[in-house]
TORDOZA-507906 format. One record per residue (C-alpha): x, y, z. Coordinates in steps of 0.25 Angstrom, whole numbers, padded with zeros to 4 digits, always signed. Layout:
<recs>
XYZ;...
</recs>
This chain:
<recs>
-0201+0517-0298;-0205+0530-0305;-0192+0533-0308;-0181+0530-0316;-0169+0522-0308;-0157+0529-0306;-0145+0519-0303;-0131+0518-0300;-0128+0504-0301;-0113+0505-0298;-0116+0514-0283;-0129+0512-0279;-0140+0521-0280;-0142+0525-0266;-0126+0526-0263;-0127+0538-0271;-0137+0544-0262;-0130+0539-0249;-0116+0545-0255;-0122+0560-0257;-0130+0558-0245;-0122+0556-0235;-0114+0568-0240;-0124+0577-0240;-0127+0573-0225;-0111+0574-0220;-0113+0588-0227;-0128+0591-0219;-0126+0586-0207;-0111+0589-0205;-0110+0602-0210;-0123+0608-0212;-0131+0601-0201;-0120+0600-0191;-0108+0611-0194;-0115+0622-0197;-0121+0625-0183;-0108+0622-0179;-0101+0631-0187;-0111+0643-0183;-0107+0639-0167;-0093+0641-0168;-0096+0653-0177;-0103+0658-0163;-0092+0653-0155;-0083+0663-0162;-0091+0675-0159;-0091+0671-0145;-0076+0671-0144;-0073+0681-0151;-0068+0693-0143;-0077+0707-0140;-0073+0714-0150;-0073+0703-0163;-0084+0697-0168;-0079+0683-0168;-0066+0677-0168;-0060+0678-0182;-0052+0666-0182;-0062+0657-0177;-0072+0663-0186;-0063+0659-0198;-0061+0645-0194;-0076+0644-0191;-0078+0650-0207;-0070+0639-0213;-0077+0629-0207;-0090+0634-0212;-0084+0635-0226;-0081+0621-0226;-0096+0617-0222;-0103+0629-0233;-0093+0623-0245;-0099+0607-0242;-0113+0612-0239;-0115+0621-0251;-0107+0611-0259;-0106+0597-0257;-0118+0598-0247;-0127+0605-0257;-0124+0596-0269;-0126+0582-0260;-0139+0588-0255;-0142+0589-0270;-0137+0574-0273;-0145+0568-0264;-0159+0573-0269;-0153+0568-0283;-0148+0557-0280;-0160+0552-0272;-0168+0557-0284;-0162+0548-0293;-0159+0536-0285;-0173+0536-0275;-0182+0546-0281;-0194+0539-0276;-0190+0540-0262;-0185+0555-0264;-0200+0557-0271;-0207+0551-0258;-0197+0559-0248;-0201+0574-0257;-0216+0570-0257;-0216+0565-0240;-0206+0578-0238;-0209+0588-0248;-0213+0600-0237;-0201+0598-0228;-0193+0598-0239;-0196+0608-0245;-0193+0615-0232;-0180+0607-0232;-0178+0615-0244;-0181+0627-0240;-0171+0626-0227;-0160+0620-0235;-0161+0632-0244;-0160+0641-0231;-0146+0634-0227;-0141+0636-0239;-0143+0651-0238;-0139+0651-0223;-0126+0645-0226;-0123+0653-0237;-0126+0664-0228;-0117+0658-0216;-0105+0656-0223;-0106+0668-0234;-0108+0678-0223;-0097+0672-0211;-0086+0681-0215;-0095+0695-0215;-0103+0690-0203;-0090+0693-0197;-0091+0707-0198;-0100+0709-0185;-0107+0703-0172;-0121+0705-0177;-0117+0698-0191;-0110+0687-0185;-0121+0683-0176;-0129+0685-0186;-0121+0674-0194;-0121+0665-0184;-0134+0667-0185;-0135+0661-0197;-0127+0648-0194;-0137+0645-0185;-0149+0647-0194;-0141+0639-0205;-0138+0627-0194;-0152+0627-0191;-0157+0626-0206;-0147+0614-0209;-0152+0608-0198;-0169+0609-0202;-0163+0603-0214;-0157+0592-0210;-0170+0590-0201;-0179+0590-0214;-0170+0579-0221;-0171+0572-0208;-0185+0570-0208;-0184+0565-0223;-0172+0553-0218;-0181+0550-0205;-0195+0547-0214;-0184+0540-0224;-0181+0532-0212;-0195+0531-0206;-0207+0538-0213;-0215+0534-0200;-0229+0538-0200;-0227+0544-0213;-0229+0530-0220;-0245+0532-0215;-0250+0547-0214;-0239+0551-0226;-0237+0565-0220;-0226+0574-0220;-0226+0577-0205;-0225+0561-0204;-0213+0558-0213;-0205+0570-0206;-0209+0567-0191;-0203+0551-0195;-0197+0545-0183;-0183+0544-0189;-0183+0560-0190;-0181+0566-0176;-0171+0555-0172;-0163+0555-0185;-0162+0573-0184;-0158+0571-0168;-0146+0563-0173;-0142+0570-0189;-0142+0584-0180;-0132+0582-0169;-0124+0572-0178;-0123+0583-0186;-0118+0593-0177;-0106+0583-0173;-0103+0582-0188;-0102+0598-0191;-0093+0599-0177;-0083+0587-0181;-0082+0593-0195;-0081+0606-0188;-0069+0602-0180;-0063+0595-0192;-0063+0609-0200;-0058+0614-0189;-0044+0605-0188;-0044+0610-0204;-0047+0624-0202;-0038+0626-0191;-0024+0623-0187;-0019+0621-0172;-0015+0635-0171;-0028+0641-0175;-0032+0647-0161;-0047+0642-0162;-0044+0627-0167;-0046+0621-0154;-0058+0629-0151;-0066+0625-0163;-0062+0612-0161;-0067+0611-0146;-0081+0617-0152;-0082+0607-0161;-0079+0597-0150;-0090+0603-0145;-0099+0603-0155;-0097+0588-0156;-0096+0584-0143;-0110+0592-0142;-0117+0583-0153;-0109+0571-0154;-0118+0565-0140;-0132+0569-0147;-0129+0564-0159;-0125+0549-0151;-0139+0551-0144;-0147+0555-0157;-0141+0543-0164;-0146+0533-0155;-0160+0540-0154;-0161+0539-0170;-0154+0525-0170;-0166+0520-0160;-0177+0528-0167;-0173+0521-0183;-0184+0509-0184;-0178+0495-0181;-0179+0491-0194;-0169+0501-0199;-0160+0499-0188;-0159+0483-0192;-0153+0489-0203;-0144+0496-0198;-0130+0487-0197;-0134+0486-0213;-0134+0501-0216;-0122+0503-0211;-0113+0498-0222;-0116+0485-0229;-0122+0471-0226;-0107+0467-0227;-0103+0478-0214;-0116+0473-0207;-0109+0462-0200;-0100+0475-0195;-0112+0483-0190;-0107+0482-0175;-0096+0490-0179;-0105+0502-0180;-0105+0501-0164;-0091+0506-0164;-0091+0514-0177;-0101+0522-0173;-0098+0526-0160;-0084+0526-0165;-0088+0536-0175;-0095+0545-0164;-0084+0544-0154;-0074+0550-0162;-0082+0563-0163;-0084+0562-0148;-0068+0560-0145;-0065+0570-0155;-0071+0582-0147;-0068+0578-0135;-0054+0578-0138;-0056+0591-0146;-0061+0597-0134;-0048+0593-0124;-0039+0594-0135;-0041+0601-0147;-0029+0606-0153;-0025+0593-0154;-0036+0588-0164;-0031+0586-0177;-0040+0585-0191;-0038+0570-0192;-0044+0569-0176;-0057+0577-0181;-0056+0570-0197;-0059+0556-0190;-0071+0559-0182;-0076+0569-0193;-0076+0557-0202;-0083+0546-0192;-0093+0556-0189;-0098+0559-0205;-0093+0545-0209;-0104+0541-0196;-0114+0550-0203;-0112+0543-0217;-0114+0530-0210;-0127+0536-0204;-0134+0539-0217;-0129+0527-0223;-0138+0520-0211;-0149+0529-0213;-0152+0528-0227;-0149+0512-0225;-0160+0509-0213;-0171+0514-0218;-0171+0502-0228;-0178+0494-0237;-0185+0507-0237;-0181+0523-0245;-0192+0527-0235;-0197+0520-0223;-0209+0512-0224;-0212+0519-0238;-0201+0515-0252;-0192+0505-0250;-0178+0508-0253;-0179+0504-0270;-0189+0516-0270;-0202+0505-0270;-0213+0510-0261;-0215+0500-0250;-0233+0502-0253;-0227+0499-0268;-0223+0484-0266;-0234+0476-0265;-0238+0482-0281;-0224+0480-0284;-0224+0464-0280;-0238+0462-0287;-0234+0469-0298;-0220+0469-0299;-0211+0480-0300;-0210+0482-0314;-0224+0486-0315;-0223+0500-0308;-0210+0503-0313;-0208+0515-0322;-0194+0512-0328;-0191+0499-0330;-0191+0490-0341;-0203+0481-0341;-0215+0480-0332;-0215+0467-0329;-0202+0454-0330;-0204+0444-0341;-0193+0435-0345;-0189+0443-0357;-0185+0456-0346;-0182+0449-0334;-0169+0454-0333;-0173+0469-0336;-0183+0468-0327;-0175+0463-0316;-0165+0475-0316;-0179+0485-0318;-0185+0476-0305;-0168+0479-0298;-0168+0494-0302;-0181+0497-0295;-0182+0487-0284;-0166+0487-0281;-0159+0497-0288;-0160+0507-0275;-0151+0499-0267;-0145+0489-0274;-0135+0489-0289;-0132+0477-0297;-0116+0478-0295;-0113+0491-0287;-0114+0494-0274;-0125+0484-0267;-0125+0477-0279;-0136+0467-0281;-0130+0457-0285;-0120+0459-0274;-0130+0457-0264;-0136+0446-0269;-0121+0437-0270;-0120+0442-0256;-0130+0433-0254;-0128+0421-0262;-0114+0422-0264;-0104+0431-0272;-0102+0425-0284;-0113+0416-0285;-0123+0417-0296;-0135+0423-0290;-0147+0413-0289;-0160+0419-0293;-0170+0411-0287;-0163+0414-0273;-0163+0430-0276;-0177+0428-0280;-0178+0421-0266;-0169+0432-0260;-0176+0445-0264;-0190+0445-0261;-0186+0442-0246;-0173+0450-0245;-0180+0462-0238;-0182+0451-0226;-0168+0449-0223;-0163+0462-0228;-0173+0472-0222;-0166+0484-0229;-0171+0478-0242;-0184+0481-0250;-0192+0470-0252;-0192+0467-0267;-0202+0474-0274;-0205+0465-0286;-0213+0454-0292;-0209+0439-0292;-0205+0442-0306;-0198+0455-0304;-0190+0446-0293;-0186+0437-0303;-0181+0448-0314;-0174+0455-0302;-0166+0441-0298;-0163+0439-0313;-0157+0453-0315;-0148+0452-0302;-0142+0438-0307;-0141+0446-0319;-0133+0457-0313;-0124+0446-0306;-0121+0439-0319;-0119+0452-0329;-0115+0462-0318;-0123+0472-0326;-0124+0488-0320;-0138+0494-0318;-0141+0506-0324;-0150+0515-0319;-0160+0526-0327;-0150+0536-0328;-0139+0528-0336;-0150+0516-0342;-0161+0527-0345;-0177+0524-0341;-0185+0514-0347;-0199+0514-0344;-0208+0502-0341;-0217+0498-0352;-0229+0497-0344;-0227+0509-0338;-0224+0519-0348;-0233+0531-0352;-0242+0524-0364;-0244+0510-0356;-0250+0517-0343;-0259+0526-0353;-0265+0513-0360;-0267+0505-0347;-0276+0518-0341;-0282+0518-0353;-0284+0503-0353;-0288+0504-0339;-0300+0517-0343;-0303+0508-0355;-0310+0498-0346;
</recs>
């Protein structure tokens, strides 16, 4: 509550993050994480058959190149800047959480920092230096070189952010001694890396072998020998990754798995949540018949063949994070805040109190009939905003005709039944944080909502307004007050 409260009523605030998220990650993991080492071992293969005399075979040198041209462009472009959007966008939308995270992770984020800066500079070496490595042995293995030390800092990366998602997930014994050793050794970690890693590896060799039908046309001498190691690759991984899914799937606390059918898509496709059995594998099993048909018969694999399963596996990959940032609710961070950014330690002041109380930026400190409805939309900004707008996506007031009927005026003494309990039934919701006041202001102002069909502005478009009993002068005469006596 100590800041101002960004909000995009018309797409949801955490939609934004999902979108530049899970972008970032097909990015990460599929051609950082996953390709490059992929693209240093067929840069190996080619010295090896390269004849006595040449250092390594030209024309597969030059298909090997343009794929890595494909992977430097999105990394240092689109991969760079969605890095960026995610810290802003989790700045504006959940800096309290963001605040925490820093704070629990400062150290190994730092070092996080300091590694990421070094892949930067190893893959502006790799790429900028591949047509003069060319010149001699020693400078093409020493090239090589370089793409392994580059695979092996994108992956420490990716092993630091790890951590951070395993303690979002489940802080474990962090919640008690509060130490960083604790928060990065979460029992989420190890299993969620053992399956990020090889899944990785499967999405760099599928997009690999998708280059490869673009890059190189049937009469291309090497075509179906880059296609066979790329079968490989992902014939190599694609088992490991099956294995590591399961290990992480048992190892997520039962609570988060119970949410599972809902995290998927909606509480509309839970009813379809079976289908995941067959999508899934589905999903998986096209990777799998895709190399071992490349491997018997690869001159007869078209783009379209590989386009399909390179688009099941990263769509399977979106589906995850989706999952993962879903699960861990009601809570931002396990155990710790709940997902409207309130501290779970916070609540019982909160319900004495009220909310209003303690906020910063809202427009009274307490309901009274004249600002009932004010209040209510202050009391749904902090409390619901996070999650929920009042006619966009997850609209509130959709929710709430869901369950007493579309079309029906709301009734708000059944919402004011509803709320304070629907964290019982729903186990991925908050419980509400308010007063018996604040309930009734927040029911008002969504029967409101249903009535006008008003839009929510957040600070950036409605400007802050800072609550009268907690501005600079009030809190200076209540210490002086309280030294007085």
């Amino acid at each position: 509550m100590d800041f101002p409260m960004f909000h995009l009523d018309w797409l949801n605030d955490r939609f934004l993050i999902a979108m530049i998220a899970i972008v970032h990650v097909f990015i990460n993991h599929g051609l950082a994480v996953g390709f490059i080492p992929y693209i240093t071992w067929l840069e190996q293969k080619g010295v090896k058959m390269a004849g006595l005399s040449a250092i390594t075979d030209a024309e597969w040198d030059h298909l090997v190149y343009r794929k890595m041209k494909v992977a430097f462009i999105i990394t240092t472009t689109l991969g760079a800047m969605t890095g960026v959007g995610i810290w802003f966008s989790a700045g504006l939308i959940s800096p309290s959480s963001i605040g925490s995270l820093i704070r629990v992770f400062y150290f190994a984020w730092f070092v996080e920092w300091l590694t990421f800066v070094t892949e930067v500079v190893l893959i502006m070496i790799y790429f900028l230096t591949w047509k003069q490595s060319n010149q001699s042995l020693k400078a093409k293995i020493r090239h090589i070189r370089f793409g392994w030390f580059l695979s092996i800092f994108s992956w420490i990366t990716m092993c630091i952010i790890v951590s951070i998602l395993g303690f979002m997930m489940d802080p474990g014994n962090w919640n008690t001694d509060h130490s960083l050793i604790s928060g990065f050794s979460n029992p989420i970690y190890l299993p969620q890396l053992f399956f990020r890693t090889p899944t990785a590896m499967v999405l760099g060799g599928v997009f690999g072998m998708l280059l490869t039908t673009i890059f190189a046309n049937r009469n291309i001498t090497w075509r179906s020998t880059a296609l066979k190691y790329g079968a490989r690759w992902v014939l190599c991984w694609a088992p490991v990754s099956l294995v590591a899914a399961i290990i992480y799937y048992k190892a997520m606390p039962a609570a988060m798995r119970e949410n599972m059918s809902t995290a998927v898509g909606t509480m509309e496709f839970a009813q379809y949540y079976d289908l995941l059995r067959y999508i899934i594998p589905g999903a998986v099993s096209l990777v799998v018949i895709l190399g071992i048909w490349t491997l018997f018969r690869p001159r007869s694999v078209r783009m379209w063949m590989v386009l399909v399963p390179c688009v099941a596996a990263f769509g399977f990959l979106g589906i995850f994070e989706r999952v993962r940032e879903f699960i861990r609710k009601p809570y931002v961070i396990g155990g710790y805040m709940y997902s409207n950014l309130l501290r779970e330690e916070d609540y019982p002041l909160f319900k004495r109190d009220g909310l209003l109380k303690y906020a910063t930026y809202a427009t009274a400190g307490r309901v009274t009939p004249e600002n009932r409805l004010s209040a209510g939309r202050d009391v749904f900004m902090l409390s619901c905003s996070r999650c929920h707008t009042t006619n966009g996506i997850n609209s509130i007031v959709y929710v709430f005709e869901r369950l007493y009927g579309a079309g029906k005026p709301l009734d708000e003494n059944s919402m004011a039944a509803y709320i304070p309990n629907m964290h019982n039934g729903r186990t991925y919701m908050p419980p509400f944080p308010g007063n018996k006041e604040e309930l009734g202001a927040l029911v008002a102002y969504i029967k409101h909502l249903q009535l006008t069909g008003e839009a929510l502005e957040g600070a950036q478009a409605a400007g802050v307004c800072i609550n009268p009993e907690n501005t600079t002068d009030r809190i200076e005469q209540t210490a002086d007050s309280a030294q007085s006596k």
